[in-house]
C-alpha positions in Angstrom: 3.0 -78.9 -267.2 2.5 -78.7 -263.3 4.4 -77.0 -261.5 5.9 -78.3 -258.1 8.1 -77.3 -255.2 11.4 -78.7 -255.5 11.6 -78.3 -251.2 11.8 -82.0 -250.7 14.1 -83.9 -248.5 14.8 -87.9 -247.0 13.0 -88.3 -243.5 15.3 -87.2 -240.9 15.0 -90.3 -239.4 16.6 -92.1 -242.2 20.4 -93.6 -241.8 22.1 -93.1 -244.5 25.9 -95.1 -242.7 23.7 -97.9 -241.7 21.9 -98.4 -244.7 25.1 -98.2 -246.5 26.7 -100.3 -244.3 23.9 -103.3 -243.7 21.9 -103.5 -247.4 23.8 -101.4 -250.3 24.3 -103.9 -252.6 24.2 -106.6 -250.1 20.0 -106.9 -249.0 16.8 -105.5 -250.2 14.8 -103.6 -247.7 11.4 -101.2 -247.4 12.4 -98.1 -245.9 9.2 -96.6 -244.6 8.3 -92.4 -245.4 11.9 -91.8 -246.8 10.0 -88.7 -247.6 7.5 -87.2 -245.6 4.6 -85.9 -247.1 5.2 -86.6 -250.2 4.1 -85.1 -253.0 4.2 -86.2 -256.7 6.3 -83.8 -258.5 3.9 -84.5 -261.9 1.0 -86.6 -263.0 -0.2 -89.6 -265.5 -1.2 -86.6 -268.0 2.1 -85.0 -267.7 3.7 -88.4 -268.2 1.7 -89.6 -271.4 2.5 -86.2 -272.7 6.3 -87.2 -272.3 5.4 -90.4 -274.0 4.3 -89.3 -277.6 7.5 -87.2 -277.9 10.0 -88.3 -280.4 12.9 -89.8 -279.1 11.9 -90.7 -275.4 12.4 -94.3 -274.5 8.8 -95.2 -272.5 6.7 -98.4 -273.1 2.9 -99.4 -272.5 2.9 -102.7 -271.1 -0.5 -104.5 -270.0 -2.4 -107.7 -269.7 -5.5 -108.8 -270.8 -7.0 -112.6 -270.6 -3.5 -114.0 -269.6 -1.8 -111.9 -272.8 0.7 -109.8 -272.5 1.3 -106.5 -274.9 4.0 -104.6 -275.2 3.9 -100.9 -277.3 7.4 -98.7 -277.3 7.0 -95.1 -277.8 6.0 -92.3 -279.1 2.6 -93.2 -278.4 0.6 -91.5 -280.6 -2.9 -93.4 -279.6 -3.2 -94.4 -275.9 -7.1 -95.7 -276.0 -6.7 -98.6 -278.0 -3.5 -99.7 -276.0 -4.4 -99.1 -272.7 -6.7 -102.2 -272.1 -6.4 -104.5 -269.2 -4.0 -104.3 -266.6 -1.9 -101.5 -268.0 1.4 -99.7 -266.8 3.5 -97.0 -268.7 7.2 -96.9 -268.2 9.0 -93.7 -269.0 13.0 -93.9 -269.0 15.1 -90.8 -268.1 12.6 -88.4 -267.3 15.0 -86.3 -264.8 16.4 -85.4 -268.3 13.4 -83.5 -268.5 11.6 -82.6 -265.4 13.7 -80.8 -263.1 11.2 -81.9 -260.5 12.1 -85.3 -260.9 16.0 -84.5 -261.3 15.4 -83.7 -257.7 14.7 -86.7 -256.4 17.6 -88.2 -257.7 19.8 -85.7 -255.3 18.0 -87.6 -252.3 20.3 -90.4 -252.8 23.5 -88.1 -251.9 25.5 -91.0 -250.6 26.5 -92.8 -253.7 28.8 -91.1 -256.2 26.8 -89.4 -258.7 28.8 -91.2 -261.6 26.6 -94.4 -260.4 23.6 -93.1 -261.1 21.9 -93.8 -264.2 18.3 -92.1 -264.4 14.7 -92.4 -262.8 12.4 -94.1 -264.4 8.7 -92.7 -263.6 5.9 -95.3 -264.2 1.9 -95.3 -263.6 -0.1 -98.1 -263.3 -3.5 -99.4 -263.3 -5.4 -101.0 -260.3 -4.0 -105.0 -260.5 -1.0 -104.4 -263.2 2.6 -104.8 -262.8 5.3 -106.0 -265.2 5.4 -109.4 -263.8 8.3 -111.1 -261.9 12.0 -109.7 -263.3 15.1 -109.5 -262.8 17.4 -106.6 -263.0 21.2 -106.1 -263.2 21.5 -102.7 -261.1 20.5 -101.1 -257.9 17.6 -99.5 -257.8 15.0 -97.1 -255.2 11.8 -97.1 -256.1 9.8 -94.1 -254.4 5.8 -94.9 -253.9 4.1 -91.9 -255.3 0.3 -91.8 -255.4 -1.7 -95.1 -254.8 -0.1 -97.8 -253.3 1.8 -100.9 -255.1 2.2 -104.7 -253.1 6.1 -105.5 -253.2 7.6 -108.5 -253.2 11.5 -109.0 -253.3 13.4 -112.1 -253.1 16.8 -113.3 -253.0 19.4 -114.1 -255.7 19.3 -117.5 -257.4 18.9 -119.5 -260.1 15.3 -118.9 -262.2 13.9 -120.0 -265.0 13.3 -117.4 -268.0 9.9 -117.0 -269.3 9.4 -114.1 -272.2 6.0 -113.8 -272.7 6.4 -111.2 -275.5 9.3 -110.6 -277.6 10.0 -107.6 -275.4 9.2 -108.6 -272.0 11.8 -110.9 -269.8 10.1 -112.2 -266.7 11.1 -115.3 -264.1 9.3 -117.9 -262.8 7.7 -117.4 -259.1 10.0 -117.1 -255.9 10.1 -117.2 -252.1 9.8 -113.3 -251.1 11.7 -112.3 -248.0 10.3 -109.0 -248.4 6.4 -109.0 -248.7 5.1 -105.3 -248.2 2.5 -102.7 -249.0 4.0 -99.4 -250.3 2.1 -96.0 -249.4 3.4 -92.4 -250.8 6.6 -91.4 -249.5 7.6 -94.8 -248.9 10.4 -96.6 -250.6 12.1 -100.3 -251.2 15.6 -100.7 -252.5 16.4 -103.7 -254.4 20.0 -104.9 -255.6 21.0 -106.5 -258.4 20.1 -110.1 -259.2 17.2 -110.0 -256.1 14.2 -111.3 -257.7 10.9 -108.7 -257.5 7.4 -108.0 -258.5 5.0 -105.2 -258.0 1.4 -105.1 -258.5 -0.6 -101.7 -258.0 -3.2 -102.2 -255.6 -4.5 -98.1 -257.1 -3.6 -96.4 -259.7 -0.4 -95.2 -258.6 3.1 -93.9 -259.7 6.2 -95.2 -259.2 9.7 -93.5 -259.2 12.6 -95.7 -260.0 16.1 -94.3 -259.6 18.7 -96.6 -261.0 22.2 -97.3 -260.7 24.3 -98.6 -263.2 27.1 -100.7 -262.9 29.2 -101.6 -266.2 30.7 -104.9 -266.6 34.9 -105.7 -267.0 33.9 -106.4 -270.6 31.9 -103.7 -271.4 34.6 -100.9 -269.8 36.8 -102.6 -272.0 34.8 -102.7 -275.3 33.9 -99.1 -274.5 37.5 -97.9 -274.0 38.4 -99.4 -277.4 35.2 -97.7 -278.7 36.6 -94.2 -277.7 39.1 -94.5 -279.9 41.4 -92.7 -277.8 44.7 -93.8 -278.5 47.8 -92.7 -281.2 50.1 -94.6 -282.5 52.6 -93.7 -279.6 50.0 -95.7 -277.6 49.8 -98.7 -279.3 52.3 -101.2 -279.2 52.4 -104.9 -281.4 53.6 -108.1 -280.2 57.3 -109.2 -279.9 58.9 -112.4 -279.5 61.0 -113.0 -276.4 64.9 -113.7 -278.1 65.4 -116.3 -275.5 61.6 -117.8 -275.6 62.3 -118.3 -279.4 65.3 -119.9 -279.3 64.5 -122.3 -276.3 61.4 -123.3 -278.5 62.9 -123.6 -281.6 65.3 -126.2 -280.1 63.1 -128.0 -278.4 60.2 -127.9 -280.8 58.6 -131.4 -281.5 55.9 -131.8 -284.4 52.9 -132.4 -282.4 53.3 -129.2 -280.5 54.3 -126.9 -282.9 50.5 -125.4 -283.0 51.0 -124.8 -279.5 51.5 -121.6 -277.6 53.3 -121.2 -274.6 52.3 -120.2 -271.6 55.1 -117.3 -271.9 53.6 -116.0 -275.0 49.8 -115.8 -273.3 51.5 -113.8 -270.4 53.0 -111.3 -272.9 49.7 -111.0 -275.0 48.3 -110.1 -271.8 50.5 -107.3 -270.7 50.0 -105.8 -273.8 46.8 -105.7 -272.9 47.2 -104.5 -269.5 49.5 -101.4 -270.5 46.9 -100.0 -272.7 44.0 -100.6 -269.7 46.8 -98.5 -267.5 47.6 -95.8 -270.3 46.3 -92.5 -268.8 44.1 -92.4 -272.3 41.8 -95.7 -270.9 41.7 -93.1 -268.3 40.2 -90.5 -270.2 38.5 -93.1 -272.4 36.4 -94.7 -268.8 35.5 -90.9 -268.0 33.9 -90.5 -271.1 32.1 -93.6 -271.1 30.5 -93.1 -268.1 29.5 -89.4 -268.9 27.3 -90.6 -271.8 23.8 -90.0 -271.0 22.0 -89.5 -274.3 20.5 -86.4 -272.9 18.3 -84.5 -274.8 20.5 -81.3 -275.9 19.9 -78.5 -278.0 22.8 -76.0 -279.2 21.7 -73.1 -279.6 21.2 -71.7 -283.5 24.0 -69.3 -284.5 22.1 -66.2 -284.2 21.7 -66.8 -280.7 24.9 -68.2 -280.1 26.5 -66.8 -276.8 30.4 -64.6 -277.9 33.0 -64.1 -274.6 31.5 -60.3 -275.1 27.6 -61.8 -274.3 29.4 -63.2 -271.3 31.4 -61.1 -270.2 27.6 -59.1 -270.3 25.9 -61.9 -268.5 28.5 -61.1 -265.7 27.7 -57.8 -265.3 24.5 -58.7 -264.9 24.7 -61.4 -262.5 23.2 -64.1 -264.6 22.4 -67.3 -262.6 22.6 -69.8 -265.4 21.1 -73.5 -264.9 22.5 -76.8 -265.6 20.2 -78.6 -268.0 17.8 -80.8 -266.2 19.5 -84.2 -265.4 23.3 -82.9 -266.5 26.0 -85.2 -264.6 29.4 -83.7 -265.5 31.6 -86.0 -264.3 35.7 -84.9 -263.4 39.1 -86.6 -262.0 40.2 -86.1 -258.9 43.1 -85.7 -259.7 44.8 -82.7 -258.0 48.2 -82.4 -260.1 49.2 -79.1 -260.7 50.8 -80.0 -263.7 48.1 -81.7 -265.2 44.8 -79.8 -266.5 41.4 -79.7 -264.6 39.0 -81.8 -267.0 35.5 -83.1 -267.0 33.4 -84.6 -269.2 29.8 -84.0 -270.2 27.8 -86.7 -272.6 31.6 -88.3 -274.2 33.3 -84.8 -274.7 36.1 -83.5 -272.7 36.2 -79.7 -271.0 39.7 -78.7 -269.7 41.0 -75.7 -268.2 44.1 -74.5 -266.3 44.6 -76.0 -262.7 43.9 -72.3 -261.4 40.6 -72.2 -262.3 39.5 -75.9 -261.2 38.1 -74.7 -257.8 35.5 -72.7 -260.0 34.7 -75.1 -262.5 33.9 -77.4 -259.1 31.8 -75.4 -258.2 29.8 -74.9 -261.4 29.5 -78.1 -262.8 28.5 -79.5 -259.0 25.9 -77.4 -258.6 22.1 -77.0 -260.6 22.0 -72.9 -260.6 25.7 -70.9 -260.7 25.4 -66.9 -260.5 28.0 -65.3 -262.9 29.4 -62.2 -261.5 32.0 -59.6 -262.2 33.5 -59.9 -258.2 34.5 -63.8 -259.1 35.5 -62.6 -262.0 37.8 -60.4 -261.2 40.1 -62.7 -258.8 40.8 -65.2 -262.2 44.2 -65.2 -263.7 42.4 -66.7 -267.2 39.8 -64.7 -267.4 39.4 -65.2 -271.2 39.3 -68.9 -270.6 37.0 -68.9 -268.4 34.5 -67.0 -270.4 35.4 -69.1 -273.2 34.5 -72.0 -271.3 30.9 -70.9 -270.0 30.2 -69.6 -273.9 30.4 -72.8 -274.8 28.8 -74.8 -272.3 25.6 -72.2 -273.0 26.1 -72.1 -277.0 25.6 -76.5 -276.7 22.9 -76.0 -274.6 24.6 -77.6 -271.3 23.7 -74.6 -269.2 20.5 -72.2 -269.7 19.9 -68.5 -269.1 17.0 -67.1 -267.7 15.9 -66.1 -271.5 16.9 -69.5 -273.2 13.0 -70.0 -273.6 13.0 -66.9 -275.4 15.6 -67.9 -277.4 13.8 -71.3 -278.9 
């Protein structure tokens, strides 16, 4: 695969305050060269190549005399797919490309536990999806080519699914209606109408945001499977309630249930949502990335002597491309540092959190024997980083070696 310079930055002229301030989440907008000179950090060959690997979520769309196809990956066989107007969509490919992980870090001013992945498509001269609507944020970076925009406002549309897999909307009245050349970018909140056609072949970088619903946080929590039995807590009857009911109790509302009762039933519920394990649970949750991980096999599996070794050395060990460990901020001393990767939980002692910052936070972190040597844990500590590099969440220089 290409290799590209990761050197890229947002156009100095760019305001990040008054963009938060005026459109995030409020109004789409084109925001012209958000990067200068941009260069696309990979190609339509490195892209198909991602898209016949097992287990990567991409999909062919295209249209040909008014039909619409739809083929999910791997694609073994692009020739007798790609006909027509033809786009392929590749999920989560900062999960692979480091080079595209990087262009995720542009959008610095929205907490990273928001962000979801970036989504890299190419396109055909005259395709596009057709008219959608999605339920996130989203920047979408012009690569090569140039694509027509159009982005509209929230209402009510009609659904038209022209394949099984494919949800589009009927038409609606732009307010954005703009031509996109490389480096520049359109942001588009949730439930704003859009549609892109590629005037050129071109490639697209979406970066998406996700956003879980109140009832999906609270299926997920209950998913977790967090709690003990000192957590959970049945229904009781009010003494009083009873008795008041029992007395004045008539036979046609005897199926009824008192407002009293819902209100209880409720702060059941509301004591488990403010447990400190839905706390742990919602960290988890939105750690899960479905990254694809590989611990390492036993024989190369890292012991607290390898790193200890690895210190001595000076080691600068990498987070694996598109890694977002996400941590409290809580600051009680009392109460251990933790952070979660992919649903599991990390902790160490308070006195080491200011390290563990800083190595989870950044993408490269040098082990050496003069940070070392000011820990008071020293043995969990090199615990820890064994066994973030034995499940493959941070590389060495040799972990290609090691495969």
């Amino acid at each position: 695969m290409t290799q590209h310079s990761l050197n890229i930055n947002v156009n100095e002229s760019f305001d990040k305050t008054d963009f938060v301030k005026h459109y995030w989440q409020k109004k789409p907008c084109v925001i012209r060269q958000f990067i200068k000179h941009f260069e696309d950090p990979i190609d339509e060959h490195d892209l198909a190549g991602l898209a016949q690997e097992e287990g990567v979520d991409c999909r062919l769309i295209s249209k040909q005399n008014n039909t619409w196809s739809v083929n999910t990956g791997p694609i073994a066989d692009f020739e007798n797919i790609c006909v027509g107007d033809w786009t392929l969509l590749v999920q989560g490919v900062d999960r692979y490309i480091p080079e595209i992980e990087a262009l995720s870090e542009l959008i610095d001013f929205i907490p990273k536990w928001r962000m979801d992945d970036v989504m890299v498509s190419y396109s055909v001269a005259q395709a596009g999806v057709g008219a959608h609507i999605d339920e996130y944020d989203v920047f979408i970076i012009q690569g090569k080519g140039s694509r027509h925009w159009q982005v509209g406002l929230p209402n009510e549309f009609k659904n038209i699914i022209p394949h099984p897999l494919l949800k589009q909307i009927d038409d609606f009245t732009p307010v954005i209606d703009e031509v996109l050349q490389p480096g520049d970018a359109v942001y588009i909140p949730p439930k704003h109408p859009h549609n892109g056609i590629a005037l050129a072949p071109c490639l697209n970088y979406s970066i998406g945001f996700r956003a879980p619903t109140n009832v999906e946080l609270l299926s997920h929590i209950v998913e977790e499977d967090v709690f003990t039995q000192e957590n959970i807590e049945r229904y009781t009857d009010d003494y009083s309630d009873a008795l008041k009911q029992l007395t004045n109790q008539k036979e046609n509302n005897k199926y009824e249930v008192q407002s009293a009762e819902i209100g209880r039933l409720k702060n059941l519920l509301k004591k488990l949502i403010d447990d400190s394990k839905s706390t742990h649970a919602i960290l988890r949750v939105l750690s899960r990335q479905q990254l694809p991980l590989e611990s390492l096999d036993s024989e190369y599996q890292y012991s607290v002597q390898d790193v200890i070794d690895l210190h001595s050395q000076s080691t600068l060990i990498e987070r694996a491309p598109g890694l977002k460990p996400l941590y409290f901020a809580d600051n009680d001393p009392e109460i251990e540092f933790v952070f979660c990767i992919e649903g599991d939980e990390f902790c160490v002692t308070q006195d080491l959190r200011e390290q563990t910052i800083i190595l989870v936070t950044n993408s490269t972190y040098s082990l050496n024997n003069t940070v070392l040597a000011t820990m008071q844990n020293k043995h969990e500590w090199l615990m820890l980083i064994s066994q973030l590099l034995n499940a493959g969440l941070w590389l060495t220089p040799d972990f290609e070696d090691n495969e």
